[in-house]
N, C-alpha and C positions, 0 to 999 in steps of 0.2 A: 199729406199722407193719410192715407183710408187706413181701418182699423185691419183690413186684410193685407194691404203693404206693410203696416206695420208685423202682423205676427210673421210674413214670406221675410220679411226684415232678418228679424231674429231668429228664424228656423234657419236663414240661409247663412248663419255663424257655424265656426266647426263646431264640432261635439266635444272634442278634447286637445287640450294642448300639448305643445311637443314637449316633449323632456319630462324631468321630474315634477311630480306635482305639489305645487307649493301656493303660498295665498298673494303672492306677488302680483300677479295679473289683477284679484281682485283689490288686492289695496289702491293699484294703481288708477282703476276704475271710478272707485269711489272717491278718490282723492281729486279727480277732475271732474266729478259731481259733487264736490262739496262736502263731502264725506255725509251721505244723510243716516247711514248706519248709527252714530250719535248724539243722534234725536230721540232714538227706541228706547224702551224701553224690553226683554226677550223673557219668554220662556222660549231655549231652545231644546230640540228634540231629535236624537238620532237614534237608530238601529234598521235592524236589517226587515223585520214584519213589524206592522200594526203602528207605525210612525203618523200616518194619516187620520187613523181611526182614534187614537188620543189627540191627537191637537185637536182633530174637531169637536169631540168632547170637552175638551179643558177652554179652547177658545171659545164655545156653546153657555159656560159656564159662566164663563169674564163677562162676557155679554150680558147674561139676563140677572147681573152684578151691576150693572149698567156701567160698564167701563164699554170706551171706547175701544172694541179690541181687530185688529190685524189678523190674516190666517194666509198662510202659504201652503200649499198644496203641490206634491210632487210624486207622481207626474198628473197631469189632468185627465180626467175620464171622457169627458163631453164636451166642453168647450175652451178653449185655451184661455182665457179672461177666468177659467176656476181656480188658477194658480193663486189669483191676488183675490182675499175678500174678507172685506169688512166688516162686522156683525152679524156673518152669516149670508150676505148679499156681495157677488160676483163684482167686479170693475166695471164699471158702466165700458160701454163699447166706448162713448166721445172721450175715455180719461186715454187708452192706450196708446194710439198713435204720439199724440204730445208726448206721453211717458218715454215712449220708446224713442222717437226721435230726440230726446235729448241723451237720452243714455247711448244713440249710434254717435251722437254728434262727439260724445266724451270720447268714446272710440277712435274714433279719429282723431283726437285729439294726444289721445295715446300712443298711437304707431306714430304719427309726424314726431313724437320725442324720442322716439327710435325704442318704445315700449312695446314688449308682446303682445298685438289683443286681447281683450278677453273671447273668452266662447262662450256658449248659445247658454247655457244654465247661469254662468256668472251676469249673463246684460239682464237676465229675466230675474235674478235674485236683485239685480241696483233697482231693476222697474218697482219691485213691490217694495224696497227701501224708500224711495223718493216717494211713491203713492202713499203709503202709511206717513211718513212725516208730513207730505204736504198735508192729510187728514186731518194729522193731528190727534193721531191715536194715541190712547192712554200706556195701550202694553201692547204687543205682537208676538202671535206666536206662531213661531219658526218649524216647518219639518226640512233638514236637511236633504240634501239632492241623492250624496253618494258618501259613505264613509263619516269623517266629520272632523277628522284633525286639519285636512286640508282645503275643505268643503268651504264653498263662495260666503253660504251665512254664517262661517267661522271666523270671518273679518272682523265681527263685533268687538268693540271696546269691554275687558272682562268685567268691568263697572256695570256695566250696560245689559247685564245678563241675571235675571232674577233668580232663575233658577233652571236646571236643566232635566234633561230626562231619557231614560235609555233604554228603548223595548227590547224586546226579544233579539239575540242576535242568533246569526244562522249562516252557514257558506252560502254563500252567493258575491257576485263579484270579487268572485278569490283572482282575477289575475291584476284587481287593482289593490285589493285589499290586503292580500296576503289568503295563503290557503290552511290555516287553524283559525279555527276559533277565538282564540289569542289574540294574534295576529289581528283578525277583525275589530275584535271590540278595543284590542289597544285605541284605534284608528278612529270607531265610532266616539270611544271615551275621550276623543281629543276636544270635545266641547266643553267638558268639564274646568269648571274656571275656580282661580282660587277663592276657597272660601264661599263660595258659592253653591246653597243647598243642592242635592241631587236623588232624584226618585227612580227608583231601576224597577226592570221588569222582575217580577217573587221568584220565577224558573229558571233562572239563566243558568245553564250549562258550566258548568263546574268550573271549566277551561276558561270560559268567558269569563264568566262570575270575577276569577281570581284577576285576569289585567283588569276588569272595571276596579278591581278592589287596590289596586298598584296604582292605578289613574286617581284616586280618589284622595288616596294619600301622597300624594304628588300634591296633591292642591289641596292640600290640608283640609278638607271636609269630609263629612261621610254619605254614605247611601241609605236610602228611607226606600223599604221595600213595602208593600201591601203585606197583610198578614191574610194568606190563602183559608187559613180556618175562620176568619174572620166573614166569608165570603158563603154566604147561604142562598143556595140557588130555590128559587120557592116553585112548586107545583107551577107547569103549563101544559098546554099542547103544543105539538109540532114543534115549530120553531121559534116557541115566543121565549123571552130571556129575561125573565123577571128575577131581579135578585137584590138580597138585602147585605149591605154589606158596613157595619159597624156603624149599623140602625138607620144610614141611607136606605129606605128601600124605594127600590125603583124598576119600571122597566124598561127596557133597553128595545129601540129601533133595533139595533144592530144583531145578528143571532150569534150563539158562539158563548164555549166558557173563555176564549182567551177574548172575546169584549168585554167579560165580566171584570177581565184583570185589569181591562184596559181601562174601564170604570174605577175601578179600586185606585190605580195608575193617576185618574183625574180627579180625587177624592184626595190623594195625598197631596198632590199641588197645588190645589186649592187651596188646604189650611195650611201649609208651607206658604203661601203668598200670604195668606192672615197672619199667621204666626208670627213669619220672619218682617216682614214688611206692612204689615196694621192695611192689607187691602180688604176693605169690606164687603165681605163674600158671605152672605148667610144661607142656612143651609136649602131655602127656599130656592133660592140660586142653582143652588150643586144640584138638588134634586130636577130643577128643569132645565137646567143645561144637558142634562143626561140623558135624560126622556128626550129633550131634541134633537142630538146629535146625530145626524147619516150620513152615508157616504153613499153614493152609485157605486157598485158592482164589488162591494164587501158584504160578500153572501147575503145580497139583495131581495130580498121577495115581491118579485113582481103579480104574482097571481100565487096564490093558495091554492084551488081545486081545478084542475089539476095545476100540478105544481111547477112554476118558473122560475128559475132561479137563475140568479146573473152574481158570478165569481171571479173576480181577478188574480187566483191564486200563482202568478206567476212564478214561484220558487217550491222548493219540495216541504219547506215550515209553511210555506200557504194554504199547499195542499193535505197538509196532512189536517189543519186547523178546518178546511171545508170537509175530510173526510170524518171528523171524530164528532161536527157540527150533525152532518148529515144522520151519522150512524146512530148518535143520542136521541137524534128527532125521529126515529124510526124507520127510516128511507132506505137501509143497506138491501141494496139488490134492486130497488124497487124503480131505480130512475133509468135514462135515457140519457147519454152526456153527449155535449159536443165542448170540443177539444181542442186548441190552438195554444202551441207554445215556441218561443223564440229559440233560437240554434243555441243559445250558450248558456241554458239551462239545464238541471238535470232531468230532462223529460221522464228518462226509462225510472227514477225515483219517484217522482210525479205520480207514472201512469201504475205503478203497483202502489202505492199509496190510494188513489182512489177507484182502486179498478174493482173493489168491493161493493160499492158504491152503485156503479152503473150495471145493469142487464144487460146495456148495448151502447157501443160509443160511436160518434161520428167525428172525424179527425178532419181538422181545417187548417188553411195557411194564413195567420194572421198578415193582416198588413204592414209587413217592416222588411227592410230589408235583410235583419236579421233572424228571419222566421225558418223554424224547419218548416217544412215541405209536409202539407197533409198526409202521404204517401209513408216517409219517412216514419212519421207518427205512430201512422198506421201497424206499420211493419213492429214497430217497438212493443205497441199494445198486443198483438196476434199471441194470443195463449194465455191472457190477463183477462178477458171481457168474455162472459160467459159466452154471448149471445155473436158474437163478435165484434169486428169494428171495419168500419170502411170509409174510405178516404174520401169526401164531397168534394165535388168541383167549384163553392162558393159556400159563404157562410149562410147567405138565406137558403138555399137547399139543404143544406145540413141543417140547417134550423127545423125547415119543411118536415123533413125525413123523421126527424128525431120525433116532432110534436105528432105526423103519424103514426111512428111506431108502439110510442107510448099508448097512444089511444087502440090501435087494434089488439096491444097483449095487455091489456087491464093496470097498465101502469101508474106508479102515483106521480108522473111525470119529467120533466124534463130540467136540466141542470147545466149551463153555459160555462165555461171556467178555461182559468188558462192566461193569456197574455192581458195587461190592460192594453192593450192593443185591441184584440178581440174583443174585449169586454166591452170601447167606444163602439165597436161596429157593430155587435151584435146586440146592443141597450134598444136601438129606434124598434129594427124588428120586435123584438120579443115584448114590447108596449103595445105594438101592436096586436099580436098575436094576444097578451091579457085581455083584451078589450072585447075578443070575442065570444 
């Protein structure tokens, strides 16, 4: 099996299983691999925004701790091998096929006992299980797929779980989640284990706030939030994100006050792994873990003058986070967007959210089957976009369109955002287009 059979392998698993969703499939998974989830050592992490953007931080951090650390990434932006990685470096292409073909072989192993399969997120959560333990990683740390009471890396042994952590929660996936706020983070706050420390996002909505706080005392521990006064953002330009935060100072790849929090977020985990469990972490560490942490297409700057930007704001907390980024950096009116968002989002939220933002939008159809229709888009934005907006027949023309338009009306440039769908197809372009 070629590294390409292998990932046609596991894309060509369902997406979801029939009936209620429960951790049964994947116990049963792991049971006829050996259970390698029992090897790990976790910090796990759920919520609805910015789940990606602290692990890679706090895992950034483990690392230049010189700990052996694991990182899961969900979903991938560029290459499917970015889901599993290791100190900062991707799953070598010759680890996957092996990986995968033992986790299809387990499969099969499962239906002849008259056992459900798993599906396509549960075989790619056992791959990064088996890869980290065969490594022989020190600690791993975990972003949840979807929710987190039922979710595949909810399988862990609650021994097995150092500490947890709970971003921003926000509707989305309301028809698996439930549609409140509540409702959601009860779901997310299913990873919270007993006794076991837990660091939440400083904002969380009222509603939320109060199940994390029901979830918490369930498992008889409490929640360690950042202290938002703590958090002093220091003089920059544009979009740079320097900030000191309870004498960490530092600056952040990443743009954004809600990176800042997400720093504060990896700040507290850190010395909760010191604290609770004597990992030695000094502050040398935390400060370069920080400074190195990035992600693709989390309000990404690909060029400065003029300006490119690559955003995977896929929900309406995304979008609001790239439009309050934007508006701080001094950009409101001044850019150029293009626009791609999937059918079961709240687009028309979305598009008044950052419709401030653009002077003119170009509306695309990401690659999924569950994409709206650039048209579609279109029609939602009409009476949002000063300048207006119009539907492109492909993303490189919309790409095309936009970096002209900006350049004949004296624009500060151009701004990509929308599905991470969009955001994988539209990264190679817009690198290209820096370059020139």
């Amino acid at each position: 099996m070629t590294e390409r059979e292998a990932i046609a392998a596991l894309r060509a698993l369902p997406r979801g299983g029939a009936g209620q969703a429960t951790l049964a499939r994947m116990r049963a998974l792991c049971a006829a691999l050996g259970d390698p989830q029992k090897h790990l050592k976790v910090v796990h992490i759920a919520g609805t925004n910015g789940k990606g953007s602290l692990a890679a931080m706090t895992a950034a951090i483990l690392t230049r701790a010189g700990y052996k650390t694991g990182l899961t990434i969900s979903p991938y932006v560029l290459c499917f091998r970015e889901r599993f990685q290791i100190d900062g470096q991707m799953m070598p292409a010759r680890a996957l096929a092996p990986l995968a073909q033992r986790v299809l072989a387990a499969i099969e192993r499962v239906r002849a006992a008259g056992g459900e399969p798993p599906v396509q997120f549960e075989a790619v959560t056992a791959v990064a299980f088996l890869w980290f333990a065969q490594q022989g990683c020190d600690i791993a740390v975990l972003e949840t797929g979807l929710g987190g009471r039922t979710d595949a890396t909810n399988v862990l042994p609650p021994e097995n779980v150092l500490a947890a952590a709970i971003t921003r929660i926000g509707l989305d996936h309301t028809e698996l989640l439930g549609d409140t706020l509540a409702a959601i983070a009860a779901e997310k706050g299913g990873i919270i284990k007993e006794g076991r420390p837990v660091v939440c996002w400083p904002e969380q909505p009222p509603e939320a706030m109060a199940a994390l706080y029901t979830a918490a005392a369930a498992a008889h521990t409490s929640l360690t939030m950042p202290d938002v006064e703590d958090i002093t953002f220091l003089p920059g330009k544009g979009l740079a994100n320097e900030i000191d935060y309870g004498g960490y100072r530092v600056a952040l790849r990443m743009p954004g006050r809600h990176q800042a929090l997400h720093a504060a977020m990896a700040v507290e985990l850190a010395l909760t792994l010191w604290r609770r469990y004597g990992y030695d972490i000094p502050d040398e560490a935390i400060l370069a873990g920080l400074e190195a942490a990035a992600q693709p297409a989390r309000i990404e700057v690909l060029r400065r003058r003029p300006l490119l930007l690559l955003d995977g704001c896929h929900n309406p907390d995304g979008a609001a986070a790239l439009a309050e980024t934007l508006t701080k950096a001094g950009y409101e009116g001044g850019l150029v967007g293009v626009m791609g968002v999937l059918a079961d989002k709240n687009a028309e939220e979305m598009l008044k959210t950052l419709a401030p933002c653009f002077a003119r939008l170009y509306t695309v159809t990401p690659a999924s089957p569950r994409a709206l229709p650039a048209a579609d888009l279109q029609r939602l934005a009409a009476g949002h976009i000063e300048e207006g907006a119009e539907a492109a027949d492909s993303l490189p023309a919309a790409i095309r369109a936009a970096v002209r338009w900006a350049d004949a009306h004296n624009l500060a440039g151009v701004a990509v955002c929308g599905s991470l769908y969009l955001a994988a197809a539209a990264r190679p372009y817009l690198l290209k287009e820096a370059k020139k």
